[in-house]
ChimeraX commands (.cxc) that place a marker at each C-alpha (Angstrom):
marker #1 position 58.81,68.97,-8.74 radius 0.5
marker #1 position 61.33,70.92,-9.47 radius 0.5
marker #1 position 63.68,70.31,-6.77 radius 0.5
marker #1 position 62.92,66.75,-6.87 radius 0.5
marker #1 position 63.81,66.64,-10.69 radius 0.5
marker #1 position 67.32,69.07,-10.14 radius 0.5
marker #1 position 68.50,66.12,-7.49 radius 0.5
marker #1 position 67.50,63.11,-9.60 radius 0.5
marker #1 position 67.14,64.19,-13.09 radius 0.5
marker #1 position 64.20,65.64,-15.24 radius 0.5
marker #1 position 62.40,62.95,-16.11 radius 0.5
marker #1 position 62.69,61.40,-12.42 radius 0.5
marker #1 position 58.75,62.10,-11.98 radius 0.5
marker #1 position 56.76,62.23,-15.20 radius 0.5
marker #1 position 53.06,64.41,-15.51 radius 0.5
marker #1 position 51.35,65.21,-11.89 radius 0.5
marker #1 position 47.85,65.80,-11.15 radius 0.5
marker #1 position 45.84,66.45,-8.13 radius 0.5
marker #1 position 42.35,64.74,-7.47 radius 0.5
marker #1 position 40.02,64.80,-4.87 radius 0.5
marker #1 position 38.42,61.43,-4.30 radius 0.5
marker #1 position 39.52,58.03,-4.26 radius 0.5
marker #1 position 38.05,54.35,-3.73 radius 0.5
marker #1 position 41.65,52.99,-3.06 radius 0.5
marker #1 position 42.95,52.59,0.68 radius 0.5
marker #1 position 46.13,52.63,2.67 radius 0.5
marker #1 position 48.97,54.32,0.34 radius 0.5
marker #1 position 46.08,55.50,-2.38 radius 0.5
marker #1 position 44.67,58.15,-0.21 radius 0.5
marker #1 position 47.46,60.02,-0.47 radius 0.5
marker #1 position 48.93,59.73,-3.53 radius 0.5
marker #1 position 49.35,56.99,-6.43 radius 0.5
marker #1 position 51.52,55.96,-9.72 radius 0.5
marker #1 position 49.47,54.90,-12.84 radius 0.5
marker #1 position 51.71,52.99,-14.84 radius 0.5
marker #1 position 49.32,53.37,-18.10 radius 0.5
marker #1 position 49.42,56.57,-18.09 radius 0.5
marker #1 position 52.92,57.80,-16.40 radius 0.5
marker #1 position 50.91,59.86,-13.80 radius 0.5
marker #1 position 51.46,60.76,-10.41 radius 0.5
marker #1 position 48.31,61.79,-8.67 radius 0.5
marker #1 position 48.35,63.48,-5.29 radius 0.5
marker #1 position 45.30,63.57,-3.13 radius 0.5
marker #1 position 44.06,67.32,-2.59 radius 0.5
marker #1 position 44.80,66.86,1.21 radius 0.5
marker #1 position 47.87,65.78,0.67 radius 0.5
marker #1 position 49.40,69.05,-0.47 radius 0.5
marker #1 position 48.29,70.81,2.21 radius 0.5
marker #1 position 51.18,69.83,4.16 radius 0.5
marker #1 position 54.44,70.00,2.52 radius 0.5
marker #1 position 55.90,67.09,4.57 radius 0.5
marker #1 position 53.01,64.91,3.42 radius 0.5
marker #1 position 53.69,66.32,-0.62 radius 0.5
marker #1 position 57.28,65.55,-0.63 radius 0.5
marker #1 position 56.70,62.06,1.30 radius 0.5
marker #1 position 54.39,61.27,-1.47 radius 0.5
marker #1 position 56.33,61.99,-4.23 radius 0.5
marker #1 position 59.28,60.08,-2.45 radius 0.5
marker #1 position 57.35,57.08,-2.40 radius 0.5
marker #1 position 54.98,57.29,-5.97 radius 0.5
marker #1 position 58.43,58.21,-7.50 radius 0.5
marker #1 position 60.09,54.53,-6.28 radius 0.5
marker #1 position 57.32,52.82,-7.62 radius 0.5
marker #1 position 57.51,54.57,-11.02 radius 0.5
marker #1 position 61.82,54.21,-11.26 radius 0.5
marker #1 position 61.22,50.05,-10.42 radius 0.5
marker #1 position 58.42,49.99,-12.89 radius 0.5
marker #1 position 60.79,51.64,-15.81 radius 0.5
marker #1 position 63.69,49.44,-14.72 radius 0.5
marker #1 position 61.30,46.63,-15.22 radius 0.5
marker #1 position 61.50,45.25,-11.55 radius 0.5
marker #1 position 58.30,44.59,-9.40 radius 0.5
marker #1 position 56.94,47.85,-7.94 radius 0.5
marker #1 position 54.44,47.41,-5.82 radius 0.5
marker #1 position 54.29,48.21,-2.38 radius 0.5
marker #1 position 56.75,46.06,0.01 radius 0.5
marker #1 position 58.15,44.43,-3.29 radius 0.5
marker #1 position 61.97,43.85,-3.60 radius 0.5
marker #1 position 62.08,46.11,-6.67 radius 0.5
marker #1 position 59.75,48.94,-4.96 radius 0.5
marker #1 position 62.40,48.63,-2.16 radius 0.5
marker #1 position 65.52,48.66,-4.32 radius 0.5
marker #1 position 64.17,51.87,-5.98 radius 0.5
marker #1 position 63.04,53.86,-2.62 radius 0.5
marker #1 position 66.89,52.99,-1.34 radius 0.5
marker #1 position 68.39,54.57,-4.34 radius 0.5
marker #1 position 65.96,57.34,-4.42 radius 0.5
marker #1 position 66.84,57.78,-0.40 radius 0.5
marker #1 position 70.56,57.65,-0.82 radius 0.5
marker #1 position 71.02,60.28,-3.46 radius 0.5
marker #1 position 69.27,63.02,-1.82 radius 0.5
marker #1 position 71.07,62.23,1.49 radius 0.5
marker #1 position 73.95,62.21,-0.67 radius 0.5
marker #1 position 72.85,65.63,-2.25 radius 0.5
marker #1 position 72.55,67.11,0.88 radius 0.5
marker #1 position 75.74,66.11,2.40 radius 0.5
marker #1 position 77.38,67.52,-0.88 radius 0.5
marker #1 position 74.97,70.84,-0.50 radius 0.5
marker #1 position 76.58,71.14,3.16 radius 0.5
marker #1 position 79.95,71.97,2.74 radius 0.5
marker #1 position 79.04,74.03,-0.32 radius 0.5
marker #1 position 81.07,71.96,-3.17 radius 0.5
marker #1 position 78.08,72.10,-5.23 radius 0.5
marker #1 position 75.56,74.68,-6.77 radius 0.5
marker #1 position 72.02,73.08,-7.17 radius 0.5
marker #1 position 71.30,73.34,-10.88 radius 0.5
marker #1 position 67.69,73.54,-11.32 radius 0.5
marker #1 position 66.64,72.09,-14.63 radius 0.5
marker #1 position 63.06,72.69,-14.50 radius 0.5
marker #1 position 62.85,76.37,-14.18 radius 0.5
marker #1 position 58.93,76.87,-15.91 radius 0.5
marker #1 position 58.41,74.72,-12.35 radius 0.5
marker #1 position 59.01,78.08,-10.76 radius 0.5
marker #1 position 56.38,80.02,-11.93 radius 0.5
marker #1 position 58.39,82.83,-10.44 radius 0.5
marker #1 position 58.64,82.15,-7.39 radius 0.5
marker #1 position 61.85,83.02,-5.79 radius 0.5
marker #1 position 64.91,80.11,-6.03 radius 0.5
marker #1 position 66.52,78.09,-3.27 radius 0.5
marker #1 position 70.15,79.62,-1.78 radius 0.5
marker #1 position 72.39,78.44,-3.74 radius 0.5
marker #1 position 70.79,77.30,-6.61 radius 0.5
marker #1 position 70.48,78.80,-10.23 radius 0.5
marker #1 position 68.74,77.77,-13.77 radius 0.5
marker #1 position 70.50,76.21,-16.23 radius 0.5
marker #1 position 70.62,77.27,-19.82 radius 0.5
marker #1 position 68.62,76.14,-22.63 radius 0.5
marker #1 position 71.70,73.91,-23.88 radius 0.5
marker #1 position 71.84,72.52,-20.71 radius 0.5
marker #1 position 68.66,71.17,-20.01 radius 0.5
marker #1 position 67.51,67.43,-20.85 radius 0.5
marker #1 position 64.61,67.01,-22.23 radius 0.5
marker #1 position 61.27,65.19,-21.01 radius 0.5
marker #1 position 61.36,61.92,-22.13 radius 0.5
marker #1 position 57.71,60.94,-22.65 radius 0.5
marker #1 position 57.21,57.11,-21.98 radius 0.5
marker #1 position 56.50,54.69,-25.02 radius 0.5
marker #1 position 53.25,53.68,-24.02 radius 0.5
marker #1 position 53.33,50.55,-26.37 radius 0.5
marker #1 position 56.36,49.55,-24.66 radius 0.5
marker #1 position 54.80,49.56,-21.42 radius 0.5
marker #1 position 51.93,47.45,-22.63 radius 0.5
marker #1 position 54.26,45.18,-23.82 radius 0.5
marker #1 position 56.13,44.95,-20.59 radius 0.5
marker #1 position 53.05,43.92,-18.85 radius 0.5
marker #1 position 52.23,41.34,-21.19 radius 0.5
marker #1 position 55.70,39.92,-21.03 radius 0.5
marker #1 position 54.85,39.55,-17.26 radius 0.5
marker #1 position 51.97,37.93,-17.21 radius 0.5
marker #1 position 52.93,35.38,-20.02 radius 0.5
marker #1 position 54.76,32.07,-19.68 radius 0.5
marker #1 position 58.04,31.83,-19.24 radius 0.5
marker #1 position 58.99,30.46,-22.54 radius 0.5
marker #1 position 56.75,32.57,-24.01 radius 0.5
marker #1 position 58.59,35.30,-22.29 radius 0.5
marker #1 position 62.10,34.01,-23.66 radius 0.5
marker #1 position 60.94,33.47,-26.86 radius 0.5
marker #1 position 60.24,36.62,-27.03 radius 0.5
marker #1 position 63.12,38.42,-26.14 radius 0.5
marker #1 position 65.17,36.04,-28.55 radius 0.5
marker #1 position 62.51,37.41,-31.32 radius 0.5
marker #1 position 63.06,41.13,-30.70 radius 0.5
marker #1 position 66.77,40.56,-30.49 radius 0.5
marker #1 position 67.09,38.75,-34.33 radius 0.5
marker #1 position 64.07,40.86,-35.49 radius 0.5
marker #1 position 66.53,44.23,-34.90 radius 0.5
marker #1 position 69.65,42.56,-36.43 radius 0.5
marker #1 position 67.44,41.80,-39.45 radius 0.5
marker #1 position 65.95,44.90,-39.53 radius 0.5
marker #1 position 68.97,47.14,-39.25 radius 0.5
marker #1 position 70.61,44.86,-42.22 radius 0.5
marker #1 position 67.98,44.75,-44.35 radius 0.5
marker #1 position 66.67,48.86,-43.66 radius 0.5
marker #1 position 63.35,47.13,-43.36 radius 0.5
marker #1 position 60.69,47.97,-41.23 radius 0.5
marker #1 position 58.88,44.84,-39.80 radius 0.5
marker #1 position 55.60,45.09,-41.34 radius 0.5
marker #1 position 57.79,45.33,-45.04 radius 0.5
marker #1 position 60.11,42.09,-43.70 radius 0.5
marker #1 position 56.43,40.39,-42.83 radius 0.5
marker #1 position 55.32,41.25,-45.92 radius 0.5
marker #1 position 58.13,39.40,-47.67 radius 0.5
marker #1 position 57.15,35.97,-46.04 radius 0.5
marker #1 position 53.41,36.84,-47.09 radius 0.5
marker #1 position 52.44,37.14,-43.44 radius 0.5
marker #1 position 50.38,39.79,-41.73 radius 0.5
marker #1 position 51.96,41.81,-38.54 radius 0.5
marker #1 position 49.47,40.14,-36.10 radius 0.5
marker #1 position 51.20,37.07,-36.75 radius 0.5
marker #1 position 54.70,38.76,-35.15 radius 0.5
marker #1 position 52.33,40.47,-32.68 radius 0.5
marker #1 position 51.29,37.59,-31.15 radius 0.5
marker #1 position 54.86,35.97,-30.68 radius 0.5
marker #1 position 56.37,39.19,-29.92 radius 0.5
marker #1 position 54.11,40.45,-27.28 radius 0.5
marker #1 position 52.68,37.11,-26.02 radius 0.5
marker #1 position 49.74,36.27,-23.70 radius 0.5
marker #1 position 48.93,33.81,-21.26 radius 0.5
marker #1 position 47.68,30.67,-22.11 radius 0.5
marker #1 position 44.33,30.17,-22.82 radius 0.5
marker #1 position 43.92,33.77,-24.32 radius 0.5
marker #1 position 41.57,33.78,-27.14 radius 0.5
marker #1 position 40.85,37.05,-29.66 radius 0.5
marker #1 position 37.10,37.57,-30.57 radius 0.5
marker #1 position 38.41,37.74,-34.37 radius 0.5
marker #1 position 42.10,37.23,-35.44 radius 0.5
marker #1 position 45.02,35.18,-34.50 radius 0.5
marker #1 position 45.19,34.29,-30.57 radius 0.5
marker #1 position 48.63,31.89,-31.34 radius 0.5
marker #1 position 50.67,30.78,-34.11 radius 0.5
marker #1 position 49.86,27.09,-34.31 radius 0.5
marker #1 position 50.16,26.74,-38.19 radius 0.5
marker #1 position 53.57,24.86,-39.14 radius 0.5
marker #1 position 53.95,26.93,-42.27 radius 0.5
marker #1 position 53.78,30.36,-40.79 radius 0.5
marker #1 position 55.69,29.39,-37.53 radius 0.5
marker #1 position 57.94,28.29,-40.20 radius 0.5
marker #1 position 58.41,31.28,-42.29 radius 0.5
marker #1 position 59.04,33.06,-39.41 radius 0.5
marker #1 position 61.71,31.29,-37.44 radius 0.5
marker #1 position 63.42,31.47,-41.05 radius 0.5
marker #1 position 62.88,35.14,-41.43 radius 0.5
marker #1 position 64.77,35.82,-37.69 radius 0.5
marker #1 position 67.39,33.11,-38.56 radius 0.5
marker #1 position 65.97,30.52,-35.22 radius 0.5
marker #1 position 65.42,26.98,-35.42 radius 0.5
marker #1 position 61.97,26.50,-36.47 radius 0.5
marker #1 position 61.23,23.97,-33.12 radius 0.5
marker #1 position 62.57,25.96,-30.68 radius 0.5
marker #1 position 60.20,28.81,-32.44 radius 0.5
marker #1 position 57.07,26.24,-32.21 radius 0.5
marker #1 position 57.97,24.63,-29.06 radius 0.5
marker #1 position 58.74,27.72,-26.61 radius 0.5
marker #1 position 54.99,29.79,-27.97 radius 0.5
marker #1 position 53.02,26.31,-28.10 radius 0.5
marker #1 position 54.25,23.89,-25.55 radius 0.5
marker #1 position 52.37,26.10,-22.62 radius 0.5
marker #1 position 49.25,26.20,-24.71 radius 0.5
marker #1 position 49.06,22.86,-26.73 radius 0.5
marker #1 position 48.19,20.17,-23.81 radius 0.5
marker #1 position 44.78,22.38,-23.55 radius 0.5
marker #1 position 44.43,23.71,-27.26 radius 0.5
marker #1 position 40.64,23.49,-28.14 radius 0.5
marker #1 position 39.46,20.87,-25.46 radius 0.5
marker #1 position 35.55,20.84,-26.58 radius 0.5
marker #1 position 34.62,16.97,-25.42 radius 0.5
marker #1 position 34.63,15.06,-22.50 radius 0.5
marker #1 position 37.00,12.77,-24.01 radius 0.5
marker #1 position 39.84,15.30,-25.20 radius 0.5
marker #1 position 40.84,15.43,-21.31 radius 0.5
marker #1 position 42.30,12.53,-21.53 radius 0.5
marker #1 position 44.55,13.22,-24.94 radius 0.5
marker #1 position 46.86,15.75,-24.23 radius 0.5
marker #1 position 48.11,17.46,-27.44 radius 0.5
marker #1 position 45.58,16.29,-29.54 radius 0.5
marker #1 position 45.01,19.31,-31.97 radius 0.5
marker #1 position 48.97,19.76,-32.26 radius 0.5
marker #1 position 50.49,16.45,-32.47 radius 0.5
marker #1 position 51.79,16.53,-36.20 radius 0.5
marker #1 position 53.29,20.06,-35.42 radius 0.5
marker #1 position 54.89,18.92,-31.95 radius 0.5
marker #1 position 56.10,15.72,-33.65 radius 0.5
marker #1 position 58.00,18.16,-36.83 radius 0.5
marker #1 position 59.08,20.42,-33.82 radius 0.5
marker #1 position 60.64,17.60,-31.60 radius 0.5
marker #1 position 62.40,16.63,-34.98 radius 0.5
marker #1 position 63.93,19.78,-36.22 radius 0.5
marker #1 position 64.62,20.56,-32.79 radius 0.5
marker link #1:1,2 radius 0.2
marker link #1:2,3 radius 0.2
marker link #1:3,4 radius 0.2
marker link #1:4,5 radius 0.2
marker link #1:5,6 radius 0.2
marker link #1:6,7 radius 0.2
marker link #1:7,8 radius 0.2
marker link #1:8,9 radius 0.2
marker link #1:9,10 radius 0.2
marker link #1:10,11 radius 0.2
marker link #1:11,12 radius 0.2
marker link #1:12,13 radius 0.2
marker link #1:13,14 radius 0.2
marker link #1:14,15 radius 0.2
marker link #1:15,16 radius 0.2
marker link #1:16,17 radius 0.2
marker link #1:17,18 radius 0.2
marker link #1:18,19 radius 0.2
marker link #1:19,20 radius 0.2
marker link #1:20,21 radius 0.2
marker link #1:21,22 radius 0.2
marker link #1:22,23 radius 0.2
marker link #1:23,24 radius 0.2
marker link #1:24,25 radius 0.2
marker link #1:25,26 radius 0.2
marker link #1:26,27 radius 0.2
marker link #1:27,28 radius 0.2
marker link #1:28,29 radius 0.2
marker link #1:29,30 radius 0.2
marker link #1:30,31 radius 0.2
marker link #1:31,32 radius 0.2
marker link #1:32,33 radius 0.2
marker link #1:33,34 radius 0.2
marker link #1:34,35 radius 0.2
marker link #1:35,36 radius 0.2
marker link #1:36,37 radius 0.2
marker link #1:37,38 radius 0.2
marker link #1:38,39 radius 0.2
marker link #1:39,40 radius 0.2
marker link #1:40,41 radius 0.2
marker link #1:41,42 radius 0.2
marker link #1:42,43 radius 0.2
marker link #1:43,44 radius 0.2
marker link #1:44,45 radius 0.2
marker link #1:45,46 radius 0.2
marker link #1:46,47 radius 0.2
marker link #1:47,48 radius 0.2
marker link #1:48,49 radius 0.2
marker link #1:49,50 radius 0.2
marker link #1:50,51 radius 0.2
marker link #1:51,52 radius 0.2
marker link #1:52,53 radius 0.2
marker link #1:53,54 radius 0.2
marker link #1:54,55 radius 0.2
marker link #1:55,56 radius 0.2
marker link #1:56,57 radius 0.2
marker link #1:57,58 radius 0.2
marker link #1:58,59 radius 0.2
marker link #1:59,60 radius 0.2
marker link #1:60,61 radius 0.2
marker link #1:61,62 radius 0.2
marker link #1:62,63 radius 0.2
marker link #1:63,64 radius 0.2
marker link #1:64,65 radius 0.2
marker link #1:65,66 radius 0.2
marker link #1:66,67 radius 0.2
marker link #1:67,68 radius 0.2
marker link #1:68,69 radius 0.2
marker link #1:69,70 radius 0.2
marker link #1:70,71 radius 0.2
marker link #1:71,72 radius 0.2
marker link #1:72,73 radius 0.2
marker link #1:73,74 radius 0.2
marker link #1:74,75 radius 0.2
marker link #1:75,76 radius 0.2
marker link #1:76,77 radius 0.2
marker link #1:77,78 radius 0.2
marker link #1:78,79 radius 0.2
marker link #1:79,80 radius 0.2
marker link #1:80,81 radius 0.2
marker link #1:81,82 radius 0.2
marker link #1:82,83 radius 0.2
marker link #1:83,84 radius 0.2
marker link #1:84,85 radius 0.2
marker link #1:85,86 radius 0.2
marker link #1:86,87 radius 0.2
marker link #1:87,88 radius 0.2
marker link #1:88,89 radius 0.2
marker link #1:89,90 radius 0.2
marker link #1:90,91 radius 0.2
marker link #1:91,92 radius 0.2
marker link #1:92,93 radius 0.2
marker link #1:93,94 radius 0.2
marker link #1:94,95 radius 0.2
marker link #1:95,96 radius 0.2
marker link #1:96,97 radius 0.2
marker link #1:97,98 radius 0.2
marker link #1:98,99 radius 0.2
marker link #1:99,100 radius 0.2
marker link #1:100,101 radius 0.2
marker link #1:101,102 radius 0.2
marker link #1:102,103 radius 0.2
marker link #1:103,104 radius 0.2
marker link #1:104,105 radius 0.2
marker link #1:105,106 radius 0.2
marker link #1:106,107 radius 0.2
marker link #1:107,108 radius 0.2
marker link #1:108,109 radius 0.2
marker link #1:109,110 radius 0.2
marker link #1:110,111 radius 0.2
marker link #1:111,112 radius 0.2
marker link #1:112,113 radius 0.2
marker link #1:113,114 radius 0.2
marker link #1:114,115 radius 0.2
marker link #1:115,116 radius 0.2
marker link #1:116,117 radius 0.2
marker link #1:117,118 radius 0.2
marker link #1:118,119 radius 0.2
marker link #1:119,120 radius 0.2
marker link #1:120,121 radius 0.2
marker link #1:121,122 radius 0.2
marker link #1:122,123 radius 0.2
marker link #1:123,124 radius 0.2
marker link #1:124,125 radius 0.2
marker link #1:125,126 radius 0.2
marker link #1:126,127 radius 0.2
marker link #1:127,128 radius 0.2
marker link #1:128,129 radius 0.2
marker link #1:129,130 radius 0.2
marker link #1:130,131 radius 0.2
marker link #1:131,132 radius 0.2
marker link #1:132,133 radius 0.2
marker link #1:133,134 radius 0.2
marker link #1:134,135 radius 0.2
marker link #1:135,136 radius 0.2
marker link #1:136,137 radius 0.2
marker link #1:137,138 radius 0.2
marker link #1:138,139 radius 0.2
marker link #1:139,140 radius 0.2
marker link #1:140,141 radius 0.2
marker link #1:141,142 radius 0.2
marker link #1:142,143 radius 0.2
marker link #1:143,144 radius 0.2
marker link #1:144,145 radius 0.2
marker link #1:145,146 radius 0.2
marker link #1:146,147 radius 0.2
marker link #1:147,148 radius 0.2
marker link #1:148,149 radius 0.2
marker link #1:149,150 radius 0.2
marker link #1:150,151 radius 0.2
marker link #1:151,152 radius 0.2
marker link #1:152,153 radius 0.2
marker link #1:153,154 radius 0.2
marker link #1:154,155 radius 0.2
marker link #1:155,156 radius 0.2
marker link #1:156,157 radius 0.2
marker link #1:157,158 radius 0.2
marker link #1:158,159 radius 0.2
marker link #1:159,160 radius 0.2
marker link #1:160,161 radius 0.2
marker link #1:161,162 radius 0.2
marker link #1:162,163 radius 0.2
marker link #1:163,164 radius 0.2
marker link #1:164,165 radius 0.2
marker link #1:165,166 radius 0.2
marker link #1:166,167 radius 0.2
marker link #1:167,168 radius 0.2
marker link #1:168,169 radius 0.2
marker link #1:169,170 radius 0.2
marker link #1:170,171 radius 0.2
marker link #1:171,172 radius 0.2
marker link #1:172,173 radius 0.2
marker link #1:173,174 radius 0.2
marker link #1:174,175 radius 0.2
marker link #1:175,176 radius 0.2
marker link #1:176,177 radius 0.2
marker link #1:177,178 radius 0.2
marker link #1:178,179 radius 0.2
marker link #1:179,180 radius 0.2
marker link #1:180,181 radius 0.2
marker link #1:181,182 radius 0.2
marker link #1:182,183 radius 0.2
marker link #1:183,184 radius 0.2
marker link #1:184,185 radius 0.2
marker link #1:185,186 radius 0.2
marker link #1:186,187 radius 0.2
marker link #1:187,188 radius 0.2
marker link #1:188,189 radius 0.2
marker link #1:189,190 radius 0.2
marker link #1:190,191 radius 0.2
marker link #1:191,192 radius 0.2
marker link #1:192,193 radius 0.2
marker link #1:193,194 radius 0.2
marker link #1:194,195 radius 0.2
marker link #1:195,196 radius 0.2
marker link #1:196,197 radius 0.2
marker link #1:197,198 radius 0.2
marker link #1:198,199 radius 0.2
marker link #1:199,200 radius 0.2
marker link #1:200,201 radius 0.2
marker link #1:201,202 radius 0.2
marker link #1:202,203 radius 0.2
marker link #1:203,204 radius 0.2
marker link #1:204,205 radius 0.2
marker link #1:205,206 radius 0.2
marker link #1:206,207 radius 0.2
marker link #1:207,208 radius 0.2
marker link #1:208,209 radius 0.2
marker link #1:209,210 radius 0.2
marker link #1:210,211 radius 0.2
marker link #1:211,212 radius 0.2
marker link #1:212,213 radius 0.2
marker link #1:213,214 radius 0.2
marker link #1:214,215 radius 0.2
marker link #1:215,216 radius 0.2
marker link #1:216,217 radius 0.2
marker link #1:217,218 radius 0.2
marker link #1:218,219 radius 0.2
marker link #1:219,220 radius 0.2
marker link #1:220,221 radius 0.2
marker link #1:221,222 radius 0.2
marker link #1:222,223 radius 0.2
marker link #1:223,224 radius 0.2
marker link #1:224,225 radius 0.2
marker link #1:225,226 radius 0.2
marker link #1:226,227 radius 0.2
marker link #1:227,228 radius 0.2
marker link #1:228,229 radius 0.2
marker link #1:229,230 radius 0.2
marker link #1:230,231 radius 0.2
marker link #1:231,232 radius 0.2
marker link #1:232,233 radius 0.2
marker link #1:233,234 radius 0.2
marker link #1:234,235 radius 0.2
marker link #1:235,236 radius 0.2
marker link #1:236,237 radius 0.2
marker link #1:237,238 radius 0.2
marker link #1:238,239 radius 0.2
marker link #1:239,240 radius 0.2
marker link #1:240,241 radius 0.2
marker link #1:241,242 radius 0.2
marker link #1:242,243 radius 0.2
marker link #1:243,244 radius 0.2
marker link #1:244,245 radius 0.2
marker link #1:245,246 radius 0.2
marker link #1:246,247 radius 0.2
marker link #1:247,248 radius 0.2
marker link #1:248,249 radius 0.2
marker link #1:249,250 radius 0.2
marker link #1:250,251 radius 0.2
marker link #1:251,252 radius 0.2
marker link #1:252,253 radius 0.2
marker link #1:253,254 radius 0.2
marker link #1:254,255 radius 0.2
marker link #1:255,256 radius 0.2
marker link #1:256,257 radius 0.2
marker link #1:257,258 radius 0.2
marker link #1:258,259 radius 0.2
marker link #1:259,260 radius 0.2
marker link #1:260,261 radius 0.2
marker link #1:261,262 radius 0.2
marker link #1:262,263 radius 0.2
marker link #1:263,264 radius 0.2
marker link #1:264,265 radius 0.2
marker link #1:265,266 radius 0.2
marker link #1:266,267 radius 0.2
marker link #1:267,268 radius 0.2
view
C-alpha cells in the first residue's frame, strides 16, 4: 500500500481488508472493489504470494480510478481499460526514472511501514508534505449511479440543475433546502430532479416525479430554466406510461399529463 500510494498518490487505493470466503467467481476470488463502500478486499490466499497481492491491487485499483473518473469500470470495459493503461504506464515510467537514479521515492504513507525497514532509495516525507486521505462522498457516489441508470434527459436535466442550483446558491449564500424553502417546496421535490431514477420508479410514500405544473414551475424559475424544457426533459420518459391502471389507457398515450405537456410544448 504504501509503495503503491508513493508512485500514484495517497489516495490511489482507498481502505483494504482481507476476507476469507467468497460466492463471486473469476476476478472475485482474488480480490474485489466495492464501489459503496470504497473498499478493496483481498482474498486471504491471495496475500500469500506477493506477485498475486500486487497483481490484485493493480487490477482492483483500475477499477476504482475509472469508477471516480466516472467511466465504466467493470471488467473488459473501455473505462476499466483506460484506467489499468494509465495505472501501467506510470509505474513503468517510475521505474525507468528510479533506474538511472534522478529520483528519490518519497513515501507518503509512512504509518504503512509499521517499522519495517524502507526501500533503497526511498525516504518519508514530512508532515507538511503529505496529502491527506481524501475519504469519498458517499452521497455523491449514490448519485453517480443513479445518474447512470436514469434516462438520458433525465440525466441532462440534471446536470443543467446542479450547474444553475450552484450559481444560485453561491449568489444568494443560500443553502438549497433555505432556497426550497423560499418557493414553499420541500427538498424531495429537488431530490427527485436532481438525482433522478428510471422510469417507472415509484416511492412507497413521497414524491416518485415532479408532475405538478406549479411546482415544476417554481422550480425552473428558482434555477433561472425555461419551465418546458424543466417539465419536458424529467416527464417526457415517464408520461406515455404515467399511471396506466385500465385496459383502455394502452391505447392513450399521455393521458394523465396532457394539460402539463400541452403548457410545456407552449412555453417551450
Amino acid at each position: 500500500m504504501a509503495l503503491f500510494r508513493a508512485a500514484l498518490g495517497p489516495d490511489s487505493i482507498g481502505k483494504v481488508r482481507v476476507y476469507s470466503e467468497s460466492e463471486d467467481i473469476g476476478c472475485g476470488t482474488a480480490g474485489k472493489y466495492y464501489t459503496a463502500t470504497d473498499v478493496i478486499a483481498f482474498h486471504r490466499d491471495t496475500l500469500t504470494d506477493r506477485q498475486d497481492t500486487i497483481s490484485t491491487l493493480v487490477h482492483e485499483a483500475a477499477h476504482r480510478k475509472a469508477f471516480f473518473e466516472q467511466n465504466t469500470y467493470s471488467d473488459r470495459s473501455s473505462g476499466f481499460e483506460r484506467a489499468l493503461e494509465d495505472i501501467g504506464a506510470k509505474l513503468l515510467s517510475l521505474c525507468m526514472t528510479l533506474a538511472d537514479g534522478s529520483l528519490v521515492l518519497e513515501l507518503t504513507e509512512p504509518t504503512a511501514w509499521e517499522g519495517t525497514a524502507l526501500p533503497p532509495g526511498a525516504r518519508l516525507t514530512s508532515p507538511q508534505d503529505r496529502t491527506p486521505h481524501v475519504k469519498p462522498n458517499r452521497k455523491a457516489i449514490a448519485r453517480f449511479k443513479l445518474l447512470q441508470a436514469a434516462p438520458e434527459p433525465r440525466r441532462l436535466l440534471a446536470e443543467l440543475l446542479r450547474a444553475r442550483m450552484e450559481e444560485r446558491r453561491t449568489s444568494t449564500g443560500l443553502s438549497v433546502p433555505r432556497l426550497l424553502r423560499g418557493i414553499a417546496l420541500k427538498p424531495t421535490y429537488w431530490d427527485v430532479l436532481d438525482s433522478p431514477r428510471p422510469v417507472g420508479w415509484r416511492k412507497p410514500q413521497g414524491v416518485s416525479c415532479v408532475n405538478d405544473y406549479d411546482k415544476a414551475t417554481a422550480i425552473a424559475g428558482l434555477v433561472g430554466i425555461n419551465f418546458g424544457v424543466l417539465w419536458l426533459a424529467h416527464m417526457a420518459p415517464e408520461a406515455p406510461t404515467y399511471n396506466r391502471r385500465k385496459p383502455e389507457d394502452k391505447n392513450r398515450p399521455w393521458v394523465h399529463h396532457r394539460p402539463e405537456a400541452t403548457r410545456a410544448c407552449v412555453m417551450s
